[in-house]
N, C-alpha and C positions, 0 to 999 in steps of 0.2 A: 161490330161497328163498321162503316163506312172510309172508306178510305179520305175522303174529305176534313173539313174542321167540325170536329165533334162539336157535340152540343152542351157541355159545360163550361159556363160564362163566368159565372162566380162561385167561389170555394171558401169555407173559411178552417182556419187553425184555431183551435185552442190557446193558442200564447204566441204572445208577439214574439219570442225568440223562437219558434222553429217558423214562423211569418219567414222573421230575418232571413235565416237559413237557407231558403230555399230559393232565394230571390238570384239571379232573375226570372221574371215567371213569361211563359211563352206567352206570344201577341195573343190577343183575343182572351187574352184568362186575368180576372181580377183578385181578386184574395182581400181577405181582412180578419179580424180575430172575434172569433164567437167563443166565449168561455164557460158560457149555459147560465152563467150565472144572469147576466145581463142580454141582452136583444144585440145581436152582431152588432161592431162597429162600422156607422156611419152604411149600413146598407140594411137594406128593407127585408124580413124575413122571407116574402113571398121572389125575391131574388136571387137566393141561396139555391142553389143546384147541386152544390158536392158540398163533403162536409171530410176533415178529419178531427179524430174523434180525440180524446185525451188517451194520455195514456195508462194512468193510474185511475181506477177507481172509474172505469167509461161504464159500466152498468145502469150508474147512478145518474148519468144523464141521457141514460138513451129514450126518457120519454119526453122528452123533451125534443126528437127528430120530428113529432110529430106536428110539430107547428112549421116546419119549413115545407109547404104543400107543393113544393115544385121541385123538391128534392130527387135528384139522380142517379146519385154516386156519393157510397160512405168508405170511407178510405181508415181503416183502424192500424192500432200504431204496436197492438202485440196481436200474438200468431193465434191463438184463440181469439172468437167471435160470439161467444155464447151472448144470446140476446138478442143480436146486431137484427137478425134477416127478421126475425118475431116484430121485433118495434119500427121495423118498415115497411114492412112487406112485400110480395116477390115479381114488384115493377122496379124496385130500384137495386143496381150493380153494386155488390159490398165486396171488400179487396180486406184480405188482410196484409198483417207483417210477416208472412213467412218468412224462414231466412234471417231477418234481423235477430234474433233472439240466439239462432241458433248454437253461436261457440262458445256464448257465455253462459247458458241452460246447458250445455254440453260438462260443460269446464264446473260448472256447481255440483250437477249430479254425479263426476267423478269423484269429486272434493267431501263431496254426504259421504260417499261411501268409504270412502278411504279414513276420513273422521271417525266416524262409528268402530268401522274395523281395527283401528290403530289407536284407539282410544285418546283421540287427537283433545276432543272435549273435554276429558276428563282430566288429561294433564292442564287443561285450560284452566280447571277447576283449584287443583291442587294448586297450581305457582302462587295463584291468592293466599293462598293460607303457609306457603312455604312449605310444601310437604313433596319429598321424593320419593317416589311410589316405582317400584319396577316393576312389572306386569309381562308374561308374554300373552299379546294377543294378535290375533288372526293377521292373517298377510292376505292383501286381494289375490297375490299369484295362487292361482291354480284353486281359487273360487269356480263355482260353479251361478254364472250369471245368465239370471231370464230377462233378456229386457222386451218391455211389451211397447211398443208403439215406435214402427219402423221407417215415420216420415225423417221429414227434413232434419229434427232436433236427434231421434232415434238416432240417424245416421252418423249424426256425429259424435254422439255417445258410443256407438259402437269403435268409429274411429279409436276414441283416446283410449278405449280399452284393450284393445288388444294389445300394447306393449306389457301391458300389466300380465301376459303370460295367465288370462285367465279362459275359462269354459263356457262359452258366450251362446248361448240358443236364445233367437229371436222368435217374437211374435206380432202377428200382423191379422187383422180383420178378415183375412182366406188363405189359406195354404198355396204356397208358390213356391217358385223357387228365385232368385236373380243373382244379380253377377258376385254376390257376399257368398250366397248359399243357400239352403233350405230357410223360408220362412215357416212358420208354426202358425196355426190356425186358432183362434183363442178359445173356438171351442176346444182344446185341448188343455189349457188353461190347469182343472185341477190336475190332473196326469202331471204334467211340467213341473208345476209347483213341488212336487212330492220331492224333487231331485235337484232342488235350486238350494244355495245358499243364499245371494242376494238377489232380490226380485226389485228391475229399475222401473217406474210407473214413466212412460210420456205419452199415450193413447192422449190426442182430442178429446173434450168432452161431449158428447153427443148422446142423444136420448140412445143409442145402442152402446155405448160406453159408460152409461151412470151406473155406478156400482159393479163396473165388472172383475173388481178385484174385491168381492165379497165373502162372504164367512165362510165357505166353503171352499174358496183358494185360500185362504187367510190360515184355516185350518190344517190345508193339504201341506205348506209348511213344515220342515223340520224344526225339532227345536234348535234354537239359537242364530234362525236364517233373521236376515235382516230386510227389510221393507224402504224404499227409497221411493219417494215421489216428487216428481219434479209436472207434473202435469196439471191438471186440477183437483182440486178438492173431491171432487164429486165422485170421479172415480175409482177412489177408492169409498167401502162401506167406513163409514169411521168409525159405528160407534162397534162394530167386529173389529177394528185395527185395534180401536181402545181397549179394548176387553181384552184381547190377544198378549197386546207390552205392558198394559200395565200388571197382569200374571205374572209378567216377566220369561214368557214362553219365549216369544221373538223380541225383536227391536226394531226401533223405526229409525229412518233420519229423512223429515217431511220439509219441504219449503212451501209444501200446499194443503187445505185442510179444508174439510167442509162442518162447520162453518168458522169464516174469515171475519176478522180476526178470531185466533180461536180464546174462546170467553177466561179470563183469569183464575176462573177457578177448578177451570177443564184437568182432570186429572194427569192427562198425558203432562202437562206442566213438571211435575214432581217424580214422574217416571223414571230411574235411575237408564235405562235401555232407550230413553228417545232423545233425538238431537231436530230441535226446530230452530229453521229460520225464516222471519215472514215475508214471505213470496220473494223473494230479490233474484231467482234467476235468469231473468234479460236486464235487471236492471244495473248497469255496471257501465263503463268509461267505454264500452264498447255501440251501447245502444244508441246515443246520439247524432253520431256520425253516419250509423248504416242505416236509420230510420231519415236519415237526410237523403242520400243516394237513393234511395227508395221513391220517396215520395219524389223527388225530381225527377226521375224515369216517369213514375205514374202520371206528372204535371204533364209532360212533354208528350204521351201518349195522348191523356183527353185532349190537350192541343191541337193535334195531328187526327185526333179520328180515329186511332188505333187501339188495339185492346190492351186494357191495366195488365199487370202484372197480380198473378194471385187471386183471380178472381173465386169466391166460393160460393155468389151466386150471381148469375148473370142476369140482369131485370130486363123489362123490356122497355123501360124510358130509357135506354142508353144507347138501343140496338139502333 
């Protein structure tokens, strides 16, 4: 982008409170709330030039971009984009929320595992019915953890684990090395697995990440390792996760699942070894504030002519 005043005029939010939020908005930038359900307010669709997307459930409106024919710039409010660049295609600049999710996806996927291991659930289970159950089970210290997806969320997964005293080998889409250590290359993936207790999922989803935690890592597995996913659905196989815990070979503890919601009568439901919860790892007391911060940098850049922050694909209506 040009160092001049960029070229998005009008923007709309999803809900008049993050509208509020963000205000004031830099000179030359107008805003109003487009909620997909209805035709933006009070401005013409063929006006619309940036869009942010909701944050829950934005899948289900993203064909809906396709009526704003002058569209620029899509500003998304979590750190996955699957869909986004498909339902516009690759003249318009899509940004995600990197970052914003991170410490509370971080602080969940500790929390799964530490649950499962410490049978945190299960005492949840018994105080219902009044029952003291003593149990020794597994301690994270001195686990042996693979976590696979070494971005922004990775990284702070990796953070909060190491006071837990545990065995931490990372994996990453090519073998490297950087200032942590050795990354792992996921072609290594079943090898790894063979020697892991907990395996933490946060890879993107992307057509070279769908299924790459499939039946044959799933397999490579010792018995009684546990399965954490805090990423998408997708990337893991499910219905090989399914098969796997509900044996009762491993265990799981999922906040993601493909497919979402997952159906009522889905076995894993009843599985004494799984711990589900639906999707809530950005969504906490933490997201509102940092997806505000955010978007006012982003506001302030298309202002100014400067380049967004996060961009995952750069179009060329922006350049």
């Amino acid at each position: 982008m040009s160092s001049t005043a960029g070229p998005i005029k009008t923007i709309t939010f999803p809900d008049r409170e993050l509208l509020e939020a963000v205000q004031p908005l830099p000179d030359g930038i107008r805003a109003t709330v487009w909620d997909f359900r209805d035709d933006p307010v009070d401005v013409d669709l063929a006006e619309v030039d940036a869009v942010v997307l909701p944050y829950l459930n934005a899948q289900t409106v993203l064909g809906s971009l396709s009526r704003a024919g002058n569209l620029k710039f899509v500003q998304a409010q979590t750190t996955g984009i699957d869909g986004v660049r498909e339902a516009v295609g690759a003249n318009v600049t899509v940004a995600s929320a990197a970052g914003v999710h991170a410490a509370s996806t971080a602080e969940l996927a500790v929390g799964l595992v530490l649950a499962s291991l410490r049978g945190i659930d299960k005492a949840a289970q018994d105080q219902l019915e009044g029952r003291w159950r003593h149990e020794r089970r597994l301690s994270l210290a001195d686990r042996r953890v693979l976590l696979v997806g070494v971005g922004g969320i990775g990284a702070e997964i990796s953070k909060r684990l190491i006071p837990f005293d545990v065995e931490l080998t990372r994996v990453g889409s090519q073998a490297r090395d950087d200032n942590e250590g050795h990354v792992h290359s996921k072609d290594e993936l079943i090898q790894l697995a063979a020697n892991t207790d907990v395996l933490i999922v946060i890879t993107p989803l992307t057509e070279g990440t769908r299924g790459l935690i499939g039946r044959e890592v799933l397999a490579a597995l010792p018995d009684g390792a546990l399965l954490v996913n805090v990423a998408r659905g997708g990337v893991v196989d499910s219905e090989a996760l399914t098969a796997e815990v509900v044996s009762g070979r491993i265990s799981c503890a999922i906040d993601v699942f493909d497919p979402e919601p997952i159906p009522a009568t889905h076995p894993l439901w009843q599985a004494e070894n799984a711990l589900i919860t639906p999707h809530v790892g950005g969504d906490t007391s933490a997201f509102f504030p940092r997806i505000v911060h955010l978007l006012k940098r982003q506001l302030d850049a298309l202002g100014t002519g400067s380049e967004p922050e996060n961009l995952v694909q750069q179009g060329t209506d922006l350049s």
